[in-house]
C-alpha positions as CSV (number, residue, x, y, z in Angstrom):
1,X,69.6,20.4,4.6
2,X,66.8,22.1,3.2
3,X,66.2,19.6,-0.3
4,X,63.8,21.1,-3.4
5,X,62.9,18.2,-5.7
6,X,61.7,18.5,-8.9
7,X,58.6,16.2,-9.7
8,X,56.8,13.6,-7.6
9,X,57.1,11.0,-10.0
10,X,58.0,7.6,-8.3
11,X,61.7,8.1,-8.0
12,X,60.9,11.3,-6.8
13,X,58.9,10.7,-4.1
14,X,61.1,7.3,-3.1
15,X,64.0,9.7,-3.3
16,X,62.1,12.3,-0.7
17,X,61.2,9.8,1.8
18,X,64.8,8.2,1.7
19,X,66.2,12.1,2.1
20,X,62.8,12.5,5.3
21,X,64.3,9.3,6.9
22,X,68.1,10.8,6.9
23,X,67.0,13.6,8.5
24,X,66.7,16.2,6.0
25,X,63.3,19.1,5.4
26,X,61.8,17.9,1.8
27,X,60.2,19.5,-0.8
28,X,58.7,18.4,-3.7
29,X,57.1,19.9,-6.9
30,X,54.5,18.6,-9.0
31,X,51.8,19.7,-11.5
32,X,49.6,16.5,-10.7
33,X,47.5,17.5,-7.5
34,X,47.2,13.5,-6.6
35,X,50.7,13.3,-6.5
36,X,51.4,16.2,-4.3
37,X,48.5,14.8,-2.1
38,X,50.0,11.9,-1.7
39,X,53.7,13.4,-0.7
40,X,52.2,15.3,2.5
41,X,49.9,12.5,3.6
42,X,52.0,9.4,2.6
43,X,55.5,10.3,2.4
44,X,55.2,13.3,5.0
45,X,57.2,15.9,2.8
46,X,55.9,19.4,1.9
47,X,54.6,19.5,-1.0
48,X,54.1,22.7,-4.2
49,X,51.8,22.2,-6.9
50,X,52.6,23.5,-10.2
51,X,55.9,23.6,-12.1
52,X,58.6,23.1,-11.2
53,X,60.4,25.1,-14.0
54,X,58.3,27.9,-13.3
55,X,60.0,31.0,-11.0
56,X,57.1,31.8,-9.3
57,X,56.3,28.1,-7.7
58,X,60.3,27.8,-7.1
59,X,60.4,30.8,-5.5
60,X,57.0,29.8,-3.2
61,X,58.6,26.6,-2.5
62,X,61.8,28.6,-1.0
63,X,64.5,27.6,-4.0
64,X,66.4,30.5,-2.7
65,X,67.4,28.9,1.0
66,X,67.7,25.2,-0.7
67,X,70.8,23.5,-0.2
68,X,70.2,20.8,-2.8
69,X,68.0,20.2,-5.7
70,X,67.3,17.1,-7.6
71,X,65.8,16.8,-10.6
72,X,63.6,13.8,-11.9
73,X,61.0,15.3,-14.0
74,X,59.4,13.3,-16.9
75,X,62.0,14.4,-19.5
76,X,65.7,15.7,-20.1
77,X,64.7,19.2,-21.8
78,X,62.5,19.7,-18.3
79,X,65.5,18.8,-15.9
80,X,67.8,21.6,-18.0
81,X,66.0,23.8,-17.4
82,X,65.2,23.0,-13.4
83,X,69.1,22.7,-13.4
84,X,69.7,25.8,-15.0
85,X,67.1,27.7,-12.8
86,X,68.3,26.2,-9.7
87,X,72.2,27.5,-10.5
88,X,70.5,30.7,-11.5
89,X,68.9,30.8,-8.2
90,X,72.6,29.8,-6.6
91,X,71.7,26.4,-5.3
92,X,75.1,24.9,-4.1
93,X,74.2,21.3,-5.0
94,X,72.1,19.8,-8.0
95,X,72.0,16.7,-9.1
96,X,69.4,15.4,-11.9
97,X,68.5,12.1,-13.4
98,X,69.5,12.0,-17.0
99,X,67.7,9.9,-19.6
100,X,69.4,10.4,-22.5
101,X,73.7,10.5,-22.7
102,X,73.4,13.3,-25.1
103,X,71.8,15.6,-22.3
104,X,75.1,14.9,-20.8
105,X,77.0,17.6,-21.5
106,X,74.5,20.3,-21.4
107,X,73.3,19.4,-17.7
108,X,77.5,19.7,-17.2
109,X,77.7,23.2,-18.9
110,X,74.2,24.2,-17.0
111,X,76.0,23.6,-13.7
112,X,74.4,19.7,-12.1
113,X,77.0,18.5,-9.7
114,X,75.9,14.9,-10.4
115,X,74.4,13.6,-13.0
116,X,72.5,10.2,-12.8
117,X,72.2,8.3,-15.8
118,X,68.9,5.3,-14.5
119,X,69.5,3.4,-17.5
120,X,73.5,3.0,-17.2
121,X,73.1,2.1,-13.8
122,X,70.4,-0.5,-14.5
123,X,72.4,-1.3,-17.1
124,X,75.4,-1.7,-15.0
125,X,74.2,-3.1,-12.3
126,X,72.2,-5.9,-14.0
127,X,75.3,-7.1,-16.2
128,X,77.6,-7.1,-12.8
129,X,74.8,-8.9,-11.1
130,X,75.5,-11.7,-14.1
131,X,78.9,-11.7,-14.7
132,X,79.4,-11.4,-10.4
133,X,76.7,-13.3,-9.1
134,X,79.0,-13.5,-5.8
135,X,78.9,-9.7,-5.0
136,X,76.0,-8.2,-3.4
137,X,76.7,-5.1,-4.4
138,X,79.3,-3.3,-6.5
139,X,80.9,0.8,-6.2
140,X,82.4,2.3,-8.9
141,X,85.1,5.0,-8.3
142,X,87.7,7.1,-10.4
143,X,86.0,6.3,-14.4
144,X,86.0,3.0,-13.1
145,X,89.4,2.4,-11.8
146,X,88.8,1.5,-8.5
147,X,85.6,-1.4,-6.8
148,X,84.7,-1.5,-3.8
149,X,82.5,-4.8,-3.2
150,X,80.4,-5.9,-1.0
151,X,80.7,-9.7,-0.3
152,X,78.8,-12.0,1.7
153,X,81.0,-14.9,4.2
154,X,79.4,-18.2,4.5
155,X,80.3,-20.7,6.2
156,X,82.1,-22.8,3.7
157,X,84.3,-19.7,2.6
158,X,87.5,-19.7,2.9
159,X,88.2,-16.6,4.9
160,X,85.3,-17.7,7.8
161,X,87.0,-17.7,10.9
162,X,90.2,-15.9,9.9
163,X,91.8,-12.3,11.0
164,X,92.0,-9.8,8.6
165,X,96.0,-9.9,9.7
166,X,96.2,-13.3,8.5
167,X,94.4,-12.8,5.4
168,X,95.7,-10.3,4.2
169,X,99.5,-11.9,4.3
170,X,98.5,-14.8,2.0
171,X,100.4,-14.7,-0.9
172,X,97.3,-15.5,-2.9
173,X,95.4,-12.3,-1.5
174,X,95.3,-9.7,-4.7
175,X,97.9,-7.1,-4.0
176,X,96.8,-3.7,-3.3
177,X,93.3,-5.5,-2.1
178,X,92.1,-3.9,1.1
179,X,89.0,-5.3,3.8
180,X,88.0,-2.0,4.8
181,X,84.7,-2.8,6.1
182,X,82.9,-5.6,8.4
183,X,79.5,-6.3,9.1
184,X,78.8,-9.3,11.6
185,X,75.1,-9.9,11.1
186,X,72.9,-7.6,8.5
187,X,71.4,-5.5,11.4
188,X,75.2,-4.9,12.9
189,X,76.7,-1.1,12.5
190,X,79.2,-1.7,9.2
191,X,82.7,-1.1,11.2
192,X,86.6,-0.7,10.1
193,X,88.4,-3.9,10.9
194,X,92.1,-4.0,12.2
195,X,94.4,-7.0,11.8
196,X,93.0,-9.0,14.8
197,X,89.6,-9.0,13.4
198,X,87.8,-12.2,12.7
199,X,85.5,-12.5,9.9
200,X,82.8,-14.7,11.0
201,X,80.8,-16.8,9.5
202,X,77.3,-15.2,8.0
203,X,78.8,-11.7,8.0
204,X,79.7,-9.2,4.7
205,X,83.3,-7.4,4.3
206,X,83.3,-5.1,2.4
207,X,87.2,-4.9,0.0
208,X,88.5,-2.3,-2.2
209,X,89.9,-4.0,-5.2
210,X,90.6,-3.5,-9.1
211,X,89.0,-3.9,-11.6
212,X,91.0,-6.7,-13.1
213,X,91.8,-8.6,-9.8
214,X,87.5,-9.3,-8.7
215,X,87.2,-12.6,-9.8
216,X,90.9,-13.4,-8.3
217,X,89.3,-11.8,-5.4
218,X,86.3,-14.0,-5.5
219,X,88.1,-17.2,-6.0
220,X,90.4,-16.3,-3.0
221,X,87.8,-16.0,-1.2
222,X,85.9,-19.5,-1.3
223,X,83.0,-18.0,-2.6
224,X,80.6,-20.6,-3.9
225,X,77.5,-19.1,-6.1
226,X,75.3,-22.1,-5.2
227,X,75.4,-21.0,-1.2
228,X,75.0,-17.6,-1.7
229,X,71.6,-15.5,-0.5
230,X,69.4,-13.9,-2.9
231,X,70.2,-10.4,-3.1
232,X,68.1,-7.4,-4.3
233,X,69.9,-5.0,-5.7
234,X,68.2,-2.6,-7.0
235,X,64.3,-1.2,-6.0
């Protein structure tokens, strides 16, 4: 995909080499020289300077042909309007970082498929971090409804050396819990287990789960917060 982002601010231009590294042509757009320097020579992206709300640098930098844009300029009214011109411009996908919840709505009615509240997800991912300290990292799906969790298997957990099969028929095992996902050493492909599947010790599963059931889930489990890695979770 062809991706057009809007300022090379630092989640910008972490967000272009993340999108270079999965294979995608980058763009960013910047009125600060430096940082557009610094995107072809560091990061390896093409860079425009000027702005990134203005038609005529949009249309240098090839908005027309983009399959994507993001928008992380400095401030909401800024990212609007990118959004707006992008749709304008029939870009298929935009997604922009929102600062404020009350630019909510208008980035909806302006046409962003995704909108990325930073502060909620700091938010949220700092006060699971606390009140999960177990989980190394936490999806939200449906408003909320569903987790998917990410959880670390030591050696003193009670699944270690068990099949998925035999897990999952223990009565104690949260019902309508799933393992859908195994990872037997951090530099292992994440795979789908099936029943006969043994969850080593010093691997990560990855469970679908409810809301209300995760510290059921985590006590199942075994998990003991005083053997558990230090995780970074967010960058």
């Amino acid at each position: 995909m062809y991706v057009l982002i809007g300022g090379a601010g630092m989640m910008g231009l972490r967000l272009a080499q993340q999108l270079l590294e999965m294979g995608h042509t980058v763009a960013v757009i910047d009125t600060d020289p430096l940082a557009c320097q610094y995107a072809r020579e560091k990061v390896g992206v093409m860079a425009f300077e000027g702005s990134a709300v203005s038609t005529t640098v949009l249309v240098e930098a090839g908005i027309s042909k983009a399959d994507a844009v993001a928008a992380t300029l400095r401030n909401d009214a800024l990212n609007l309007a990118l959004v707006m011109l992008a749709k304008h411009y029939g870009v298929p996908h935009i997604v922009v970082r929102m600062r404020e919840r009350d630019f909510a709505e208008p980035y909806r009615l302006a046409g962003a498929s995704h909108i990325i509240s930073t502060i909620d997800l700091a938010v949220t991912t700092m006060a699971n971090a606390i009140e999960y300290p177990e989980i190394q990292s936490m999806m939200h799906f449906e408003q909320g409804q569903v987790e998917v969790l990410k959880l670390p298997v030591p050696g003193d957990c009670y699944v270690a050396g068990r099949t998925v099969a035999h897990i999952a028929q223990d009565p104690r095992f949260p019902a309508g819990s799933l393992i859908i996902g195994y990872q037997c050493h951090s530099c292992a492909d994440l795979v789908i287990p099936n029943g006969s599947t043994v969850l080593e010790s010093g691997s990560t599963i990855l469970v679908v789960t409810k809301p209300g059931l995760m510290h059921q889930m985590i006590d199942f489990l075994g998990l003991c917060t005083s053997h558990l890695p230090t995780q970074e979770v967010a960058h």
